[in-house]
HTML snippet that shows the backbone in 3Dmol.js (N, CA, C, O; Angstrom):
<script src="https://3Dmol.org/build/3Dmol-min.js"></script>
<div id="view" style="width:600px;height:400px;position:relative"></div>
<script>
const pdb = `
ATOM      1  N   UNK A   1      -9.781  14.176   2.090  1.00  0.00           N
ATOM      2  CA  UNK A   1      -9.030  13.562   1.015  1.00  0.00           C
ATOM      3  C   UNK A   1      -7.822  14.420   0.639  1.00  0.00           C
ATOM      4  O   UNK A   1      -6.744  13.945   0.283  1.00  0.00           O
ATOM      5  N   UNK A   2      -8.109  15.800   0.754  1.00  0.00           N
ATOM      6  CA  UNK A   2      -7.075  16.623   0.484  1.00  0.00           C
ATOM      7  C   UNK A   2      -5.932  16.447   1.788  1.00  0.00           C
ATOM      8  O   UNK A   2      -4.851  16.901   1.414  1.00  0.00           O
ATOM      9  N   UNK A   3      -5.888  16.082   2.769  1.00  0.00           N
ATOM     10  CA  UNK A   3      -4.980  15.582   3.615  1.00  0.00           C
ATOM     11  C   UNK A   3      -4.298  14.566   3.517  1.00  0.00           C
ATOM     12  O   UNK A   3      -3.128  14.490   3.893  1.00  0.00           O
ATOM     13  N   UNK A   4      -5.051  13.516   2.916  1.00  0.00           N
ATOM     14  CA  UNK A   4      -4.281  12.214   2.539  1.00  0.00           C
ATOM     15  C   UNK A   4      -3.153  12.745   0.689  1.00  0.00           C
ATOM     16  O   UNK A   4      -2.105  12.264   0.259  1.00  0.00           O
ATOM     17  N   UNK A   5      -3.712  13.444   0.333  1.00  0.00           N
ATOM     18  CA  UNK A   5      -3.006  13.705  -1.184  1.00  0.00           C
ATOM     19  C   UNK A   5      -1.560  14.369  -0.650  1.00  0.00           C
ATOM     20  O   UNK A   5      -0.401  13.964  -0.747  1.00  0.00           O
ATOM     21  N   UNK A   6      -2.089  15.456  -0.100  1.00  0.00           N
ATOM     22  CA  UNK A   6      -0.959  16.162   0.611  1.00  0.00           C
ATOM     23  C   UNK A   6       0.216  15.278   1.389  1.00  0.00           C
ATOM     24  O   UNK A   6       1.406  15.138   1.109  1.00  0.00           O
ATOM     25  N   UNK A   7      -0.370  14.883   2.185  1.00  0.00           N
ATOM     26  CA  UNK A   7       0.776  13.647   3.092  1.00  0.00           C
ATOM     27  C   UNK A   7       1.830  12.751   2.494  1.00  0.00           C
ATOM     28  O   UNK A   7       2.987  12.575   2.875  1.00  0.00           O
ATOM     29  N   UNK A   8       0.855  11.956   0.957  1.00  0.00           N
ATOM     30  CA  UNK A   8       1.525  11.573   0.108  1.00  0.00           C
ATOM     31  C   UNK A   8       2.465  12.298  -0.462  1.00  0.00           C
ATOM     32  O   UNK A   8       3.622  11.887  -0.545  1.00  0.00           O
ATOM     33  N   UNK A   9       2.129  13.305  -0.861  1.00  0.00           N
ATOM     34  CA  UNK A   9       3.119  14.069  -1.843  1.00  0.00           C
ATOM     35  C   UNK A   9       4.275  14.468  -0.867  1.00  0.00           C
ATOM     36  O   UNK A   9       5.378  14.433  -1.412  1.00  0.00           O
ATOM     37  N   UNK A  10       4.279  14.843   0.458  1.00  0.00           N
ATOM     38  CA  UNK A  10       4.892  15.418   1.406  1.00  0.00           C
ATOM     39  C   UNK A  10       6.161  14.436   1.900  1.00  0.00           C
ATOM     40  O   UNK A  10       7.273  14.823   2.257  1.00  0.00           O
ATOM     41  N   UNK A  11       5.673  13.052   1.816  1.00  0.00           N
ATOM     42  CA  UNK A  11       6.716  11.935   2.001  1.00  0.00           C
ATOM     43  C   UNK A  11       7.873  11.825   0.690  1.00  0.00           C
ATOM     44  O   UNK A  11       7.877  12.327  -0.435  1.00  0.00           O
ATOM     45  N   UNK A  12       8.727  11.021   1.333  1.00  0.00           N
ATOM     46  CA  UNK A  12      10.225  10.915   0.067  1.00  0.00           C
ATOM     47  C   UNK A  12      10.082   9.568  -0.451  1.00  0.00           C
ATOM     48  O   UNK A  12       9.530   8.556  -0.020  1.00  0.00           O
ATOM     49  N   UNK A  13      10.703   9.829  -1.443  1.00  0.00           N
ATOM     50  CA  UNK A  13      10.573   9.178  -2.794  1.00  0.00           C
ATOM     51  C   UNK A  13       9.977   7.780  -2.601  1.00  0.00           C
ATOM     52  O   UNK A  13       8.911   7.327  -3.016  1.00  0.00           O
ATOM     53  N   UNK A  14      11.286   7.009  -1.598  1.00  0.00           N
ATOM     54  CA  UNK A  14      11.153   5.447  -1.399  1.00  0.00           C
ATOM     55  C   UNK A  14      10.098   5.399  -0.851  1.00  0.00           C
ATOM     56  O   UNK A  14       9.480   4.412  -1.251  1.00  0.00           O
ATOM     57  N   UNK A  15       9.232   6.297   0.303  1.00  0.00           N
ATOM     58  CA  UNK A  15       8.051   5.386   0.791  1.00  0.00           C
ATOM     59  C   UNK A  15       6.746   5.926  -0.265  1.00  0.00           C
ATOM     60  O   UNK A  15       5.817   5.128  -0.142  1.00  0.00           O
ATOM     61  N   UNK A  16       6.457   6.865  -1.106  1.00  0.00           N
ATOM     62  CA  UNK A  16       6.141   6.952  -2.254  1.00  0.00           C
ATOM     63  C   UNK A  16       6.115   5.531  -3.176  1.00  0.00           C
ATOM     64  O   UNK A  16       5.085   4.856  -3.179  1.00  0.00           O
ATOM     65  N   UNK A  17       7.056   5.196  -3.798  1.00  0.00           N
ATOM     66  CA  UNK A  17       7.255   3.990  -4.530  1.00  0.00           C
ATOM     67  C   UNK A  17       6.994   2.974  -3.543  1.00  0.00           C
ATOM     68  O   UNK A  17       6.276   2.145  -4.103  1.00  0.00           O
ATOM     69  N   UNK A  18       7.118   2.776  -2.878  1.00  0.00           N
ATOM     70  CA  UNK A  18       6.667   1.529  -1.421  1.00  0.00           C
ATOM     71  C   UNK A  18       5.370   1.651  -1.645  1.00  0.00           C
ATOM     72  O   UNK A  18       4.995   0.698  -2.327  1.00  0.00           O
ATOM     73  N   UNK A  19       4.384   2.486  -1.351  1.00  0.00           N
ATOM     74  CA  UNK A  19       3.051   2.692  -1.224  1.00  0.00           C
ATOM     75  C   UNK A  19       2.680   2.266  -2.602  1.00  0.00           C
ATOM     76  O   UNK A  19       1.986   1.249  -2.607  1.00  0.00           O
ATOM     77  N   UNK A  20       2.839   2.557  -3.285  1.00  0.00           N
ATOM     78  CA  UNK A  20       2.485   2.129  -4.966  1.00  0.00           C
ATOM     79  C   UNK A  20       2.634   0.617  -5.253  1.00  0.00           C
ATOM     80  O   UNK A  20       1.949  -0.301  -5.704  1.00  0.00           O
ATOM     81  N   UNK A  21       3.594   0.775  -4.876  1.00  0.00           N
ATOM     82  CA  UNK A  21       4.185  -0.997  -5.457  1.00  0.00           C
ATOM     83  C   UNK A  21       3.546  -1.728  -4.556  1.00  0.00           C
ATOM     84  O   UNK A  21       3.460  -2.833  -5.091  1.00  0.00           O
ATOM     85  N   UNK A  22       3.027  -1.784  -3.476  1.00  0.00           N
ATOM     86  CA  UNK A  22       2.403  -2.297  -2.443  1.00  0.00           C
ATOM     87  C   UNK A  22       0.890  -2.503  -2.961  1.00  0.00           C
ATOM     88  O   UNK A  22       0.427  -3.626  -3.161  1.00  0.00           O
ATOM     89  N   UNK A  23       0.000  -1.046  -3.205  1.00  0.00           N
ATOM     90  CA  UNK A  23      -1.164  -1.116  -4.001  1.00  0.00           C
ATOM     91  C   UNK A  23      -0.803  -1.722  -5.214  1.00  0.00           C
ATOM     92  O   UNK A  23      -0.584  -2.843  -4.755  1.00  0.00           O
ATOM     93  N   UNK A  24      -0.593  -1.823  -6.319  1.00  0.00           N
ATOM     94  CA  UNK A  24      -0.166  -2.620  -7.293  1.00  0.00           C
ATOM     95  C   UNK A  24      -0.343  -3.830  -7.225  1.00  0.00           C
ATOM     96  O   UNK A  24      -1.072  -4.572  -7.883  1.00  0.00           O
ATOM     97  N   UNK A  25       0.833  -4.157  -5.825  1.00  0.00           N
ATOM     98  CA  UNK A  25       1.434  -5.925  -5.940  1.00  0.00           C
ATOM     99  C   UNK A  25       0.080  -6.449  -5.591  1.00  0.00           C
ATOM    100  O   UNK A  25      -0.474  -7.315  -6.269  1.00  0.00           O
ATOM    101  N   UNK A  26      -0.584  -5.770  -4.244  1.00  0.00           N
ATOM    102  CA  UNK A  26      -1.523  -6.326  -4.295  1.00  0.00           C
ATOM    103  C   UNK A  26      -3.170  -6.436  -4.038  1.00  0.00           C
ATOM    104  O   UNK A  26      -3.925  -6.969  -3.225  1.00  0.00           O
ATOM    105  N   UNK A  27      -3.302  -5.218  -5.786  1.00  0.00           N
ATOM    106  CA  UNK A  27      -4.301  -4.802  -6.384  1.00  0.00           C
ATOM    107  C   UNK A  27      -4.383  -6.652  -7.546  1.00  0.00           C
ATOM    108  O   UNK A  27      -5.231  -7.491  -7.849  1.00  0.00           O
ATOM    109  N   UNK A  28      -3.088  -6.421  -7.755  1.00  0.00           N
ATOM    110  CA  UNK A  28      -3.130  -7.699  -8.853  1.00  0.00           C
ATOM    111  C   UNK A  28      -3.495  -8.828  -8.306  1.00  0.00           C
ATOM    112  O   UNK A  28      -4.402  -9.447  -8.864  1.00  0.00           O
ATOM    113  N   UNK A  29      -2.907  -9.360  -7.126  1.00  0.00           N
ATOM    114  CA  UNK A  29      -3.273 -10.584  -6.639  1.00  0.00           C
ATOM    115  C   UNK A  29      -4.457 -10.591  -6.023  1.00  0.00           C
ATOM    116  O   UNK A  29      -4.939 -11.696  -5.773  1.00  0.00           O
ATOM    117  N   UNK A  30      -5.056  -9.611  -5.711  1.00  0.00           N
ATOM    118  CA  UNK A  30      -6.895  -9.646  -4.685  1.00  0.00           C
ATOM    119  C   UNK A  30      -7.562  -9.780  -6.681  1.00  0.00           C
ATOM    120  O   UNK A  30      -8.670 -10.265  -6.913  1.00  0.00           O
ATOM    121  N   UNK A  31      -6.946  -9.434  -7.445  1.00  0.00           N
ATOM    122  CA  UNK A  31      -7.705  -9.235  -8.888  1.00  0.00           C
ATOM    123  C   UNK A  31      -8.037 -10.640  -9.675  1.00  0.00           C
ATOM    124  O   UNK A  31      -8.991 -10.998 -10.365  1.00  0.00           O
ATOM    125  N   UNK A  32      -6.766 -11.298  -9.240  1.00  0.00           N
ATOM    126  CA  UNK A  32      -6.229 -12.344  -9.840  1.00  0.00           C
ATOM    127  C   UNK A  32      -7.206 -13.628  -8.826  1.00  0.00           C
ATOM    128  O   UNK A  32      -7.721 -14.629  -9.325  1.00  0.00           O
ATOM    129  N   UNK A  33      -7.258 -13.273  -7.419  1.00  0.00           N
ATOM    130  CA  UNK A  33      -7.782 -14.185  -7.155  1.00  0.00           C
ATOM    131  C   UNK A  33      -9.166 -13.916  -6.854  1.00  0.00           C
ATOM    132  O   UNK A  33      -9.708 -14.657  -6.035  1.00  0.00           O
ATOM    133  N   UNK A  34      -9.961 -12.793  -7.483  1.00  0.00           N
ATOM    134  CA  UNK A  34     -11.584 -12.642  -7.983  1.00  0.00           C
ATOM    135  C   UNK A  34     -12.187 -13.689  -8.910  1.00  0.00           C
ATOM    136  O   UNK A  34     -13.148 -14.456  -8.948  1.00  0.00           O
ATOM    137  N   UNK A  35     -10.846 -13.231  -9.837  1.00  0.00           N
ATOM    138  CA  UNK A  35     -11.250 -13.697 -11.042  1.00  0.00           C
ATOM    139  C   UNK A  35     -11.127 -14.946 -11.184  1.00  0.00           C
ATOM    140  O   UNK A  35     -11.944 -15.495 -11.922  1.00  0.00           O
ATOM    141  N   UNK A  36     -10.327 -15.575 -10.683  1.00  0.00           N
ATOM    142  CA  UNK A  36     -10.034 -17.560 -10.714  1.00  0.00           C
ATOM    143  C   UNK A  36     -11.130 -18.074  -9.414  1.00  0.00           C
ATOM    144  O   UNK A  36     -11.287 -19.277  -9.209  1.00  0.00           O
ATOM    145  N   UNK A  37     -11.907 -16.950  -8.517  1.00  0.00           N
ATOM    146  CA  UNK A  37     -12.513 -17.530  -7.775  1.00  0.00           C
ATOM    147  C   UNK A  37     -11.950 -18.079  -6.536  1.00  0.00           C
ATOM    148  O   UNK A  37     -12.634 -18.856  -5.870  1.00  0.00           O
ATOM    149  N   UNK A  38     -10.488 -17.671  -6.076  1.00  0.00           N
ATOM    150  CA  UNK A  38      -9.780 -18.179  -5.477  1.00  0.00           C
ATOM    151  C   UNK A  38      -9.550 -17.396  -3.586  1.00  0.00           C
ATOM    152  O   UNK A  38      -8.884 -16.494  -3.078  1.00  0.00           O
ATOM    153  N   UNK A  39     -10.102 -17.961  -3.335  1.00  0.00           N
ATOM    154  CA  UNK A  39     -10.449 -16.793  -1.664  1.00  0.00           C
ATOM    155  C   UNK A  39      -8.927 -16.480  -1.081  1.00  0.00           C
ATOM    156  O   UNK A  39      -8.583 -15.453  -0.496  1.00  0.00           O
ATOM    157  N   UNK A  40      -8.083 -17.668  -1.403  1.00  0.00           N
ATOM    158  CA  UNK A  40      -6.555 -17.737  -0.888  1.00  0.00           C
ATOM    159  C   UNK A  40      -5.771 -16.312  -1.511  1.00  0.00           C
ATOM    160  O   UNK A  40      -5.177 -15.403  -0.932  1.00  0.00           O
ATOM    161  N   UNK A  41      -6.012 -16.525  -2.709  1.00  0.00           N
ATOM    162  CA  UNK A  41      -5.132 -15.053  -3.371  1.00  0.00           C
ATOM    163  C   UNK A  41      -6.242 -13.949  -3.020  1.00  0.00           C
ATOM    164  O   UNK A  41      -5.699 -13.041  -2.392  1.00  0.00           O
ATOM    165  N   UNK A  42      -7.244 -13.779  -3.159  1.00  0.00           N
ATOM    166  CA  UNK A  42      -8.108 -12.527  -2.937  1.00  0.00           C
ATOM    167  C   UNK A  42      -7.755 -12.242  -0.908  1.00  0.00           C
ATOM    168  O   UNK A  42      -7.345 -11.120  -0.608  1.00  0.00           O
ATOM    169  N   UNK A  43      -7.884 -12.926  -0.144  1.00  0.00           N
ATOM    170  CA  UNK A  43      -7.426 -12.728   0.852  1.00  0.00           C
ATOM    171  C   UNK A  43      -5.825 -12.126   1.155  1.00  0.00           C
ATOM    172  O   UNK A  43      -5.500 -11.294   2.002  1.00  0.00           O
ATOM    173  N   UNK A  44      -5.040 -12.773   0.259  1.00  0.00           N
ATOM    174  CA  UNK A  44      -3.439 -12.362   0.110  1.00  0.00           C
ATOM    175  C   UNK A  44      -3.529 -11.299   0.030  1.00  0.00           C
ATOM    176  O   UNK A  44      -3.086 -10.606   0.946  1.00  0.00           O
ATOM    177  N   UNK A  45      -4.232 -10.617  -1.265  1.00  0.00           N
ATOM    178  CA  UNK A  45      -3.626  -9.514  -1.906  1.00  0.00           C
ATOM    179  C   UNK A  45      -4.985  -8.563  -1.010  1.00  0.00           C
ATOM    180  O   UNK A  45      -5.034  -7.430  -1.491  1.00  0.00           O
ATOM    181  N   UNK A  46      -5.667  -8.691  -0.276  1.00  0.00           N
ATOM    182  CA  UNK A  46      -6.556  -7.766   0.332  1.00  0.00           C
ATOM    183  C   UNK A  46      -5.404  -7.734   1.900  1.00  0.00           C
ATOM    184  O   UNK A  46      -5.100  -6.588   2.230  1.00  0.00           O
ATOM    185  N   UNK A  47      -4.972  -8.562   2.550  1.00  0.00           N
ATOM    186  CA  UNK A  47      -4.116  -7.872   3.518  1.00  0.00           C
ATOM    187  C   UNK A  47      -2.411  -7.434   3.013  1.00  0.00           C
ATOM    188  O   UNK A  47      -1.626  -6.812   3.728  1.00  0.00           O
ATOM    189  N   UNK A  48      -2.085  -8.013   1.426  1.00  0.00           N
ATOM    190  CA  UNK A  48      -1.068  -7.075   1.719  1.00  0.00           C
ATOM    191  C   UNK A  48      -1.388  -5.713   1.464  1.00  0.00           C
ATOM    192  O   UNK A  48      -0.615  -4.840   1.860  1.00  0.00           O
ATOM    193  N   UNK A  49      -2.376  -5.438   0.885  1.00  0.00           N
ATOM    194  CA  UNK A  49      -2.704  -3.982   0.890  1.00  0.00           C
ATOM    195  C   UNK A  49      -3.056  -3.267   1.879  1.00  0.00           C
ATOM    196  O   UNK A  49      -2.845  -2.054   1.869  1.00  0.00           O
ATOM    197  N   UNK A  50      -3.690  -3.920   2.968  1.00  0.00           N
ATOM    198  CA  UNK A  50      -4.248  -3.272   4.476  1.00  0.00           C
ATOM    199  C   UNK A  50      -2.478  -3.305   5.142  1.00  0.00           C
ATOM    200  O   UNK A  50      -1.705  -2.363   5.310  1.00  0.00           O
ATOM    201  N   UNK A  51      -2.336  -4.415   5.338  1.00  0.00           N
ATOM    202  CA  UNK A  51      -0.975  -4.572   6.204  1.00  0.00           C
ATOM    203  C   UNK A  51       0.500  -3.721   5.380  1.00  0.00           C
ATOM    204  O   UNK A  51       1.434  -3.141   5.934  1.00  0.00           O
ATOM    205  N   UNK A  52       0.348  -3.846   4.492  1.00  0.00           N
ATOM    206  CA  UNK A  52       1.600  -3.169   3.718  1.00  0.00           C
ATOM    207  C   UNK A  52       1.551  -1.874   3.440  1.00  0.00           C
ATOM    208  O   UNK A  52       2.496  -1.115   3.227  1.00  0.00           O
ATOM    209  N   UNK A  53       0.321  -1.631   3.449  1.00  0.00           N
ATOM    210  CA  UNK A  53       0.410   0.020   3.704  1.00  0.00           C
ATOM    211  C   UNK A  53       0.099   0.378   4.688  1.00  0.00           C
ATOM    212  O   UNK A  53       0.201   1.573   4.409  1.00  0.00           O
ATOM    213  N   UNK A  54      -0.306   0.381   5.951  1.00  0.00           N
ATOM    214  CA  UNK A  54      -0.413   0.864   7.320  1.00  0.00           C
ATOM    215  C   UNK A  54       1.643   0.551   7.485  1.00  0.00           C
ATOM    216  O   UNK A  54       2.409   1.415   7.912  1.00  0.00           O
ATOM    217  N   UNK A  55       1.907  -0.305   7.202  1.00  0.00           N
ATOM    218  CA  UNK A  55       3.441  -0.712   7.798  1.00  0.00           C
ATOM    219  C   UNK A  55       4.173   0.436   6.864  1.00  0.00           C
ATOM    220  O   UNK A  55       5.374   0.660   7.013  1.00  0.00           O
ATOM    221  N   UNK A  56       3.624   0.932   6.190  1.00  0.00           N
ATOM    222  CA  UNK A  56       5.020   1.885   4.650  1.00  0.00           C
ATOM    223  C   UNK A  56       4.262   3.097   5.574  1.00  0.00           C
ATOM    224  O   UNK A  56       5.041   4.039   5.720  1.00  0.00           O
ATOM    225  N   UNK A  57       2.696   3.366   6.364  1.00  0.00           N
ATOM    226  CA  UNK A  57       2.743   4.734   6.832  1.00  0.00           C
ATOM    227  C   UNK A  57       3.207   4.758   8.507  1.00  0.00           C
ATOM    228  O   UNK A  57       3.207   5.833   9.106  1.00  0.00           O
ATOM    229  N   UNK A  58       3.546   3.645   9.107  1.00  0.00           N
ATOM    230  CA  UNK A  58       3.944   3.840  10.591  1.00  0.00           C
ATOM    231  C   UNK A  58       5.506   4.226  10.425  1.00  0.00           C
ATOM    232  O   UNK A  58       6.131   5.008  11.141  1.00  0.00           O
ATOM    233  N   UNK A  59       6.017   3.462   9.261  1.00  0.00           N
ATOM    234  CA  UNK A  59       7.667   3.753   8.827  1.00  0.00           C
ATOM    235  C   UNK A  59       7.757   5.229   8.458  1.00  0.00           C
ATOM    236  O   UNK A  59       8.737   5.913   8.754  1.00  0.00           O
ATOM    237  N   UNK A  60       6.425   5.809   7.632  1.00  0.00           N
ATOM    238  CA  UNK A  60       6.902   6.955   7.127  1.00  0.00           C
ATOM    239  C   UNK A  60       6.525   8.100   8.336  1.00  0.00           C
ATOM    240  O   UNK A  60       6.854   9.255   8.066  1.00  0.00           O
ATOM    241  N   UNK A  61       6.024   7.922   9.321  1.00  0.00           N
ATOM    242  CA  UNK A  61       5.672   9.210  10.544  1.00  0.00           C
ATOM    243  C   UNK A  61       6.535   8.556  11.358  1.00  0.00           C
ATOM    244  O   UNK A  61       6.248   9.191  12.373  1.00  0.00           O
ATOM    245  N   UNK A  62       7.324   7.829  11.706  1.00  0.00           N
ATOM    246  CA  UNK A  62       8.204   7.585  12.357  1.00  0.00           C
ATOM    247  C   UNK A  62       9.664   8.045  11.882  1.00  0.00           C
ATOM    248  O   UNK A  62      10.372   8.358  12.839  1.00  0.00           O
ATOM    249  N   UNK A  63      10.261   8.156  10.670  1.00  0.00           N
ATOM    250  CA  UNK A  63      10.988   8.875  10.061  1.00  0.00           C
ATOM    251  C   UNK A  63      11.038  10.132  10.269  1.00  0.00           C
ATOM    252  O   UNK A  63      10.261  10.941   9.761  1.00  0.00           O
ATOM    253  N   UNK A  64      12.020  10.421  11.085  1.00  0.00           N
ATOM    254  CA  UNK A  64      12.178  12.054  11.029  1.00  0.00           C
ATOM    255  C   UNK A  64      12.776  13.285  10.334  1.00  0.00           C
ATOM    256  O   UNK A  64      12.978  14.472  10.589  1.00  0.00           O
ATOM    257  N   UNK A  65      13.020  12.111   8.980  1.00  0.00           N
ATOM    258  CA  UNK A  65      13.628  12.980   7.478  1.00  0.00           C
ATOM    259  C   UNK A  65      12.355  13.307   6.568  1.00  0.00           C
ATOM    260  O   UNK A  65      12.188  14.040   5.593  1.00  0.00           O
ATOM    261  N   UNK A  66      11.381  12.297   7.433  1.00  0.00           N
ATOM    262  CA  UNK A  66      10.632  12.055   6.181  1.00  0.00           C
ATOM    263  C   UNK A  66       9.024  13.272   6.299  1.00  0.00           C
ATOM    264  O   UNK A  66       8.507  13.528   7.386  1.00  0.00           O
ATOM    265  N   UNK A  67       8.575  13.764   5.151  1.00  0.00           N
ATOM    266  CA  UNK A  67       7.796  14.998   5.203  1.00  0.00           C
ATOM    267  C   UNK A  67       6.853  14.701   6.264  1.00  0.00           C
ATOM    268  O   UNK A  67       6.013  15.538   6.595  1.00  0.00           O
TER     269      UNK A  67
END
`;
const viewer = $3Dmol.createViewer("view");
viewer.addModel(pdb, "pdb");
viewer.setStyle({}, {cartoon: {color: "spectrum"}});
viewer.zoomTo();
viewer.render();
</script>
């Protein structure tokens, strides 16, 4: 876990805020569609979180500015 904290902190700003806003956008919509019972939004917001963050960490080790 201490590797993943580190890595984070080690990356720049934008894929930082990418990773967040990504968990966020869609922490709310897998939340949103628990709670209404809705498999369509709970499915949404469960792959943009798998897919949107594997895609913000292949961008960020592919970056060669980036920590």
């Amino acid at each position: 876990m201490d590797g993943y904290a580190r890595w984070f902190v080690e990356q720049e700003r934008f894929y930082r805020l990418m990773l967040v806003a990504i968990v966020l956008f869609g922490g709310t919509i897998a939340a949103t569609g628990a709670v209404t019972a809705n498999a369509v939004l709970l499915g949404l917001g469960v792959f943009w979180i798998l897919g949107g963050g594997a895609l913000v960490v292949v961008l960020a080790n592919r970056d060669p500015e980036s920590g």
